[in-house]
C-alpha positions as MATLAB code, in Angstrom:
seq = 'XXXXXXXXXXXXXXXXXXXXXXXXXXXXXXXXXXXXXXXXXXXXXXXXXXXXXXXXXXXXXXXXXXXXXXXXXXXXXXXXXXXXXXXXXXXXXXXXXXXXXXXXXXXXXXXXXXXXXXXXXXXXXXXXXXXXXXXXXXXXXXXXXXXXXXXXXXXXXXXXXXXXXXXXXXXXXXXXXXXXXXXXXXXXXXXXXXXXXXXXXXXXXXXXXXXXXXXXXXXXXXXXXXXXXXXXXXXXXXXXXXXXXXXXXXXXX';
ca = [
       5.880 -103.785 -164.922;
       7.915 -103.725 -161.936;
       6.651 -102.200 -158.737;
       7.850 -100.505 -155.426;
       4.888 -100.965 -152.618;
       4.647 -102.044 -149.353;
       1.623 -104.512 -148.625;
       0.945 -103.669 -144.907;
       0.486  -99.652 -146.133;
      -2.631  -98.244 -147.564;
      -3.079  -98.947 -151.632;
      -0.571  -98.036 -153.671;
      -0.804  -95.525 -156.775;
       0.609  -94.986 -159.716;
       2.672  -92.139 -161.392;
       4.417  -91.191 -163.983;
       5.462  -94.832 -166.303;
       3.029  -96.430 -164.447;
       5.018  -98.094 -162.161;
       3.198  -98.718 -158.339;
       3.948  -96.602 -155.013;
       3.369  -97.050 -151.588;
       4.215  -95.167 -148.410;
       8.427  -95.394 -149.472;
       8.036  -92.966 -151.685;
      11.967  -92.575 -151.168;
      12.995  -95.904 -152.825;
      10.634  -95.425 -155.718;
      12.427  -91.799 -156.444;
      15.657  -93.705 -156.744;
      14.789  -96.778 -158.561;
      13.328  -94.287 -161.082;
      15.922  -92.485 -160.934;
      17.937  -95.446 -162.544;
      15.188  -96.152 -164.498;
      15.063  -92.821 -166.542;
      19.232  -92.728 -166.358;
      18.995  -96.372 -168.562;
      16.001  -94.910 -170.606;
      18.039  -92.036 -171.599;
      21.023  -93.576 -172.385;
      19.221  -96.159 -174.557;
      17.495  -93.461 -176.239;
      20.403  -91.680 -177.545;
      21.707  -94.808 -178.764;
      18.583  -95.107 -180.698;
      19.085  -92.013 -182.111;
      22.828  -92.366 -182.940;
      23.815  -89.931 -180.810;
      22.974  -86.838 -181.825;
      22.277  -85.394 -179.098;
      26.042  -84.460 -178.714;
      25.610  -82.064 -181.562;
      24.252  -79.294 -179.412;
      26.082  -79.883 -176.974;
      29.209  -79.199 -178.714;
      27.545  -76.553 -180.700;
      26.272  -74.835 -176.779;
      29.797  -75.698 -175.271;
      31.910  -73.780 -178.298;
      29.476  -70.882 -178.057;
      30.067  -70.951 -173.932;
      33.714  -71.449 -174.987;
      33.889  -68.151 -177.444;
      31.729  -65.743 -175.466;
      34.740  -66.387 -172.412;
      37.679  -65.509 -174.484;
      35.623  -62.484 -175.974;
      35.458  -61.988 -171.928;
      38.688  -62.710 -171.685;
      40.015  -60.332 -174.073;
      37.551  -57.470 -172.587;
      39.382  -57.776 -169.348;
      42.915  -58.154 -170.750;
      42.386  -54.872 -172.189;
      41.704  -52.665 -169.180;
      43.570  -54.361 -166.503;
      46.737  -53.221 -165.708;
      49.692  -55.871 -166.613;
      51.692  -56.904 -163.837;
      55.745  -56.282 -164.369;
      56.752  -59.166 -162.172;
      58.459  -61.947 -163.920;
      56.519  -64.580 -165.075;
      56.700  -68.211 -166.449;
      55.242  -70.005 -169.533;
      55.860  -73.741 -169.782;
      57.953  -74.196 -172.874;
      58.577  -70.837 -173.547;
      60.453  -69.363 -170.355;
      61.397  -72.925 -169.285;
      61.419  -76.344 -170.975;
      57.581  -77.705 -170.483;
      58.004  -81.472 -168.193;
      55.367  -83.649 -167.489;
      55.506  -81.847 -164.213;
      54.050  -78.577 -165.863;
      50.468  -80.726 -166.475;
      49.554  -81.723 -162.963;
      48.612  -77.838 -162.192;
      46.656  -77.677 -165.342;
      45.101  -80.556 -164.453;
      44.243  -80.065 -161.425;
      42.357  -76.697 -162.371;
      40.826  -78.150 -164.918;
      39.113  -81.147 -162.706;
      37.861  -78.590 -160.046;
      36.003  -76.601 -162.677;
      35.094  -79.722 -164.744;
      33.993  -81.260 -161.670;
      31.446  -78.131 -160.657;
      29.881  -78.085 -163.882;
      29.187  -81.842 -163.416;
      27.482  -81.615 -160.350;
      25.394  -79.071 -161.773;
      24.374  -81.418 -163.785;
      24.027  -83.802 -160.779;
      22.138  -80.857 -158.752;
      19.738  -80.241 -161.768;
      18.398  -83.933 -162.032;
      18.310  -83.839 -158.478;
      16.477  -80.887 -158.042;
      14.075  -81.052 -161.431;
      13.219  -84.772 -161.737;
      13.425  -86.510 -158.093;
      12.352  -83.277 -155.781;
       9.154  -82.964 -157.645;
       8.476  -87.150 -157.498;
       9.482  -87.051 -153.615;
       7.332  -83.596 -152.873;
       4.229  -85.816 -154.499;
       4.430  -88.058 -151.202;
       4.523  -85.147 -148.331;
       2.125  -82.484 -147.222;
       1.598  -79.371 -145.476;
       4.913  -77.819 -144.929;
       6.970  -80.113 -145.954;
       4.956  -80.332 -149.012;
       5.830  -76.593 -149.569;
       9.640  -77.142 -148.394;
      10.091  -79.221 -151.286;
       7.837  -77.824 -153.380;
      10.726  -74.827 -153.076;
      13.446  -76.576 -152.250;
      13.599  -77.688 -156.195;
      13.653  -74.580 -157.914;
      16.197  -72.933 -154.937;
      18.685  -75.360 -155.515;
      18.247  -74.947 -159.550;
      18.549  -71.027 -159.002;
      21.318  -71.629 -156.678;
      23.407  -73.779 -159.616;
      22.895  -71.185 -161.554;
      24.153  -68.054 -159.884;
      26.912  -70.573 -159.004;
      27.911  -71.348 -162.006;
      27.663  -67.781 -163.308;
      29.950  -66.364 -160.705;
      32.137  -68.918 -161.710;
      32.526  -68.071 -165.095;
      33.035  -63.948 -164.336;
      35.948  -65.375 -161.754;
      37.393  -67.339 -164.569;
      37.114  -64.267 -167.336;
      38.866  -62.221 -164.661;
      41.147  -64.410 -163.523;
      41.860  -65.768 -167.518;
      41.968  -62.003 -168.439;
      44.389  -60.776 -165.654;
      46.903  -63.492 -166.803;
      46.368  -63.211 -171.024;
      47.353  -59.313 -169.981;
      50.519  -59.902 -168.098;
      51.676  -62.871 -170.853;
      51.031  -60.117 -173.430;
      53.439  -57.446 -171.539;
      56.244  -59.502 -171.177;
      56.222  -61.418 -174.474;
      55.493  -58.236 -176.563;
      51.883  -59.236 -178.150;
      48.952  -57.715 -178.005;
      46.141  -59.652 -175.824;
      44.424  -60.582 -178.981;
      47.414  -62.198 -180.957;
      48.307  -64.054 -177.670;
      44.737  -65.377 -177.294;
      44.987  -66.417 -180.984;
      47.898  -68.204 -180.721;
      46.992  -70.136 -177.857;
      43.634  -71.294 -179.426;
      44.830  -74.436 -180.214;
      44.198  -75.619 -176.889;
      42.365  -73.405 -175.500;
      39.391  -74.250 -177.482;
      39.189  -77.680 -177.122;
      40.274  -77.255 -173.303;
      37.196  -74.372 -172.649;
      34.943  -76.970 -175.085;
      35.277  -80.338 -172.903;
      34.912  -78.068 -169.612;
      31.667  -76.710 -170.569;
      29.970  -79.740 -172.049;
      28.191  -80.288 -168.620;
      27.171  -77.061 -169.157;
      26.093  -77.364 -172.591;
      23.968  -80.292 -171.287;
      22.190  -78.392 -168.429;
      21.209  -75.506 -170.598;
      19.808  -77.350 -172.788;
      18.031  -79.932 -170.519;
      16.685  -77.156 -168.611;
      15.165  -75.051 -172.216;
      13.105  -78.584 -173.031;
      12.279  -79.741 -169.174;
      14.311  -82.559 -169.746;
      15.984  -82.778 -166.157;
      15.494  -86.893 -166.043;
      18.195  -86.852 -168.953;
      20.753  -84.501 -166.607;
      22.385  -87.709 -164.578;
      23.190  -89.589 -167.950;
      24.157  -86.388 -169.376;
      27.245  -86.275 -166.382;
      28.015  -89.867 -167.076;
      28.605  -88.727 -170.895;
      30.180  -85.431 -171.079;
      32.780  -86.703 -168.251;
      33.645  -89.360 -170.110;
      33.994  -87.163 -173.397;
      35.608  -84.174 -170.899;
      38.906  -86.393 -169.393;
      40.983  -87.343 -172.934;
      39.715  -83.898 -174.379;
      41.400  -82.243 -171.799;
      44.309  -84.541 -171.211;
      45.038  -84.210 -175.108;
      44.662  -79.943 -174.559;
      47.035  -80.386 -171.497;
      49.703  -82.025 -174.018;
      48.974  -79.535 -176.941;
      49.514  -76.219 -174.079;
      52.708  -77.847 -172.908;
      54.331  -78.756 -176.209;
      52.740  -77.372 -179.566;
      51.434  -74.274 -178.325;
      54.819  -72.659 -176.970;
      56.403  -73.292 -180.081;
      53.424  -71.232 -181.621;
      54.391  -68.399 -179.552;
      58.170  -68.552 -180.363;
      57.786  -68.674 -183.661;
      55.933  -65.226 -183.747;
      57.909  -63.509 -181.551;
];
């Protein structure tokens, strides 16, 4: 078994696999770091994958609790009367219409990744560095792991009330000016929309449950995946809101 130790230091210990300590306590964190990243993703190979299927499952029921959000706040907000634009309904949708939707899409895709990121950081290698200090910094890290955990998640929760507002203020001014009701417009549009709000919360998906079974060792693997899986999901969602969904809407109204 491979080791990490320094010769000239006191004797080394062992932790966790087994695999030997000395005073750069550091450099072990991140070699097992890698160590349980490569573990992880040859254990989901072993077992065919399946641990996508509650992801998905977590990441639709993220996805449909928004747009029930959504349509909560499209309701009681007051529409705007200004004119507004709708790729391929208002205007012919260009390839020009995607880079905006892309670009939204990365920034929130890209938080909920680092909370991944964050959570492995702050569940699996805070504890192993914490087990070298004492006194207060002993405590500092001790603390500093659950902080940063709590501070993902308030994070991450204001960011999904700033997207149900934000979501909801503009699903309420569509629905003035086309002549729909919120809910019909957020029907319509669920061809993308689902897929789109599915891909961005996979991260998500991945921390919940990672954090429910104390499984933050599997959280940096679990960014490496659900990015991967994210990008052509929502590069195929960009194309469906540009060019199937309008025609949706015209041929209702």
């Amino acid at each position: 078994m491979s080791s990490v130790s320094d010769p000239s230091q006191p004797p080394a210990r062992t932790v966790g696999t087994g695999a030997v300590i000395g005073s750069a306590r550091e450099d072990f964190v991140v070699v097992q770091g890698l160590r349980d990243t490569r573990a992880t993703f040859a254990m989901w190979h072993r077992d065919r994958w399946r641990v996508l299927v509650p992801w998905f499952a977590g990441a639709l029921a993220i996805a449909v609790l928004l747009l029930v959000a959504v349509w909560l706040v499209a309701r009681v907000v007051t529409p705007d009367p200004s004119p507004v634009g709708l790729a391929g309904v208002t205007h012919d949708a260009t390839f020009q219409d995607a880079w905006p939707i892309l670009y939204r899409n990365s920034l929130v895709l890209a938080l909920h990744a680092m909370a991944c990121v964050a959570g492995f950081i702050a569940g699996s290698s805070m504890p192993m560095a914490a087990e070298s200090k004492t006194g207060v910094w002993r405590k500092v890290h001790d603390t500093a792991g659950p902080a940063a955990i709590a501070f993902v998640a308030a994070a991450t929760t204001f960011s999904l009330s700033t997207q149900a507002y934000a979501l909801g203020a503009r699903t309420s001014d569509l629905a003035y000016h086309l002549g729909l009701t919120p809910l019909q417009l957020l029907l319509t549009l669920t061809p993308h929309a689902i897929p789109e709000l599915v891909a961005l919360f996979l991260p998500l998906a991945a921390w919940l449950i990672a954090s429910r079974r104390d499984n933050w060792h599997h959280l940096m693997a679990a960014t490496f995946v659900t990015v991967a899986i994210a990008v052509p999901m929502l590069l195929a969602a960009c194309a469906i809101e540009l060019w199937v969904s309008p025609k949706l809407l015209l041929a209702i109204l």
